[in-house]
N, C-alpha and C positions, 0 to 999 in steps of 0.2 A: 489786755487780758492779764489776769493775775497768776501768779504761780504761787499757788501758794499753798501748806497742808490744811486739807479742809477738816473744820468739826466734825462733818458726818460720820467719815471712818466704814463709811461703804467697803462690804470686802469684797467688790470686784476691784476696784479703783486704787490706784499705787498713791494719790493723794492724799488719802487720810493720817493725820496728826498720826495718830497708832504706828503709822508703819515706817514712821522716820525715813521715809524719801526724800522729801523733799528737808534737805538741810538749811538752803536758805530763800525766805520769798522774794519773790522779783515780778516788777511790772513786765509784761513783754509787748512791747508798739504792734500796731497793725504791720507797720513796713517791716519789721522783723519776722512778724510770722508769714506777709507775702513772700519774703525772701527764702524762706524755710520751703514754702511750698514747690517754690521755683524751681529750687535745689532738687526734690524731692522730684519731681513733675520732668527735670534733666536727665536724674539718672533712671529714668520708666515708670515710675511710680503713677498709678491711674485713678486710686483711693484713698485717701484720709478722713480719719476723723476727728469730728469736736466733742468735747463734753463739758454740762458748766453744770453748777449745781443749783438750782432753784434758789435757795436760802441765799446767793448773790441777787437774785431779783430782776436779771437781765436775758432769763432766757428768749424774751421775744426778741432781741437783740440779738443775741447768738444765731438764732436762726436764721438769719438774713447774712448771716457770716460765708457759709461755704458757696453758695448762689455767687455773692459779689467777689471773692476770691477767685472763682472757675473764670469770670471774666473779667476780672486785672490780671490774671497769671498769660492765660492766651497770648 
């Protein structure tokens, strides 16, 4: 998954170029974000969420993302 500021500049979303969040892009691995979750899933956390932007082209991929993390974190 990418981190990166996106074109769109959506103004719900902290990712857009516009809003100089995101200082610098970065890859992030799956086992990084499992580990995230973990983290997250340890200290009570019972929901997260994803978001990708169409214009990447991978959102039927992304969808199969929280399904298969609920049952690698378990």
């Amino acid at each position: 998954m990418d981190f990166v500021p996106c074109s769109m500049n959506c103004t719900f979303c902290s990712f857009g170029e516009k809003w100089h969040v995101i200082k610098e892009s970065r890859h992030v691995t799956e086992e990084e974000i499992l580990e995230s979750v973990r983290r997250y899933a340890a200290g009570g956390t019972f929901h997260s969420s994803e978001y990708g932007t169409p214009e990447k082209g991978r959102l039927s991929r992304l969808r199969c993302f929280p399904v298969d993390r609920r049952r690698r974190v378990r």
